[in-house]
C-alpha positions, 0 to 999 in steps of 0.5 A, a space after each residue: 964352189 964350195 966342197 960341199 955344193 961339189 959333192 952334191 953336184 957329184 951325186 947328181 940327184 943320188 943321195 948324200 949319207 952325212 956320218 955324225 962322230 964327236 971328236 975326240 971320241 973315244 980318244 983324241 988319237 983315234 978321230 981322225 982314224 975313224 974320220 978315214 974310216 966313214 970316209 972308206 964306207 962311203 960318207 959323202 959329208 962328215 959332221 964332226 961334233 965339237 964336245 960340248 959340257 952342256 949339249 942340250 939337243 943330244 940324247 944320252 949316247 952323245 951325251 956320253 960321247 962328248 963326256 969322253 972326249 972332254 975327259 981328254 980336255 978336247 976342245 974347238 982348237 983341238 977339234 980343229 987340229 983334228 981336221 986339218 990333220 985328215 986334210 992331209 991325207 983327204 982334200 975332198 970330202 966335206 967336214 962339217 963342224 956340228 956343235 954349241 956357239 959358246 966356244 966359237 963365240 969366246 974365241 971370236 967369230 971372225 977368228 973362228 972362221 979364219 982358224 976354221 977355214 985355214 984348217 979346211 973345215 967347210 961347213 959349220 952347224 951350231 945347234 944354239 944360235 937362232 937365224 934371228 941372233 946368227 947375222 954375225 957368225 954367218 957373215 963371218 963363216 960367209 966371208 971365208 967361204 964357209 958354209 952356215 949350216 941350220 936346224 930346221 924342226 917340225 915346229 919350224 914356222 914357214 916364215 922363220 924358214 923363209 929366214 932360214 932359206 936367206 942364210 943357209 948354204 950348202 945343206 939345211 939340216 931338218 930334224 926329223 921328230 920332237 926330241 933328242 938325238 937317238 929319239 924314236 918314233 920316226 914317221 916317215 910319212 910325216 917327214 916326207 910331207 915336211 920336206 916337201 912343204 920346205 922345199 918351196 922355200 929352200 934352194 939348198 939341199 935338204 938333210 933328215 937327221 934324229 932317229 935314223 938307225 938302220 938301213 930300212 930307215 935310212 933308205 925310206 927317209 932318202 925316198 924325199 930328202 937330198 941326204 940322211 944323216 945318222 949319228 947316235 947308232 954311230 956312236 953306239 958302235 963306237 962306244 961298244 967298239 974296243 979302240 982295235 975295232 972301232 974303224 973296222 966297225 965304224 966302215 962296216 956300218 956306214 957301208 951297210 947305211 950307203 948301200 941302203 941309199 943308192 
């Protein structure tokens, strides 16, 4: 079973809270602190975002995430680096690489997936690759017990998530409006009806991300999902932190997202 099945298993029906940072943000020395620290608030899963020149379904604050980090020339190697380092100190808690498939696919998927599992990465979500073109790369990660995590949108067809439900493992990531991550106009109403539709189809657990800001929101939205994700408002703290405050800022919130949800 993988760490991420065993943490939903745990849970036993409470609710997961998945903290999004991109790496290497705002420096590469401070990732795997600040890793440690979203673990100590409460972080059930951690998305590591792999900073991406072109990051097409970001919203302007990861935008700006991903531009620091690669003023540091972070990339997936180093990313990688990162995670098997909070490996040493952190055995159980999922890491989840969120990112764009043009650096898995020069490195290679089957070497990808073996560097991924050896650094003990579980999970990996690539925002561009469709369920139609991602039978190479999910058999890759498959084959070396990792998780292929997707993007389910509103304007998801019930037939492409019957395709989605056949490749999916551990957690299937809906996003919850039409936009960019940190977009607004989140209704709660909608995305609970949407999540319910999706369940006739999927066996795997069921995460809402985009627009998940604040408790209240937070608390609503895992009323129907299995977990809720946040990123952006993460970010900001990160962004408005000074590199001394940003784990102390970065635990203080996510414990506040974590009450919110039991």
């Amino acid at each position: 079973m993988s760490r991420i099945a065993q943490c939903f298993e745990a849970l036993a029906g409470g609710k997961a809270l998945i903290p999004f940072i991109t790496a290497g943000d705002p420096s590469p020395q401070l990732t795997v602190q600040l890793m440690h620290g979203l673990v100590e608030g409460g972080a059930d899963i951690i998305e590591l975002g792999v900073p991406f020149s072109d990051p097409m379904a970001d919203g302007p604050v990861i935008q700006r995430a991903s531009e620091r980090a690669l003023v540091h020339k972070v990339g997936l190697r180093q990313v990688l680096q990162m995670v098997a380092e909070f490996r040493r100190d952190n055995d159980y808690t999922p890491v989840v690489l969120m990112g764009y498939l043009n650096p898995v696919f020069a490195m290679g998927y089957q070497d990808f997936a073996a560097a991924a599992k050896a650094a003990g990465v579980d999970g990996v979500l690539t925002v561009d690759s469709p369920p139609e073109e991602s039978a190479d790369l999910s058999a890759a990660l498959t084959a070396n017990g990792l998780d292929p995590v997707f993007l389910i949108a509103p304007t998801t067809p019930p037939q492409r998530v019957a395709e989605i439900a056949k490749l999916a493992r551990g957690y299937v990531y809906y996003v919850s409006l039409k936009g960019v991550t940190g977009a607004g106009h989140l209704d709660i109403d909608d995305v609970a009806r949407k999540i319910a539709a999706l369940r006739e189809y999927l066996t795997v657990p069921i995460g809402v991300g985009f627009g998940i800001r604040d408790g209240a929101t937070a608390k609503a939205i895992s009323a129907a999902a299995d977990a809720v994700v946040v990123g952006s408002r993460l970010v900001q703290e990160i962004e408005a932190a000074t590199p001394e405050t940003a784990k102390e800022r970065l635990t203080r919130l996510v414990a506040e997202l974590k009450a919110a949800i039991r």
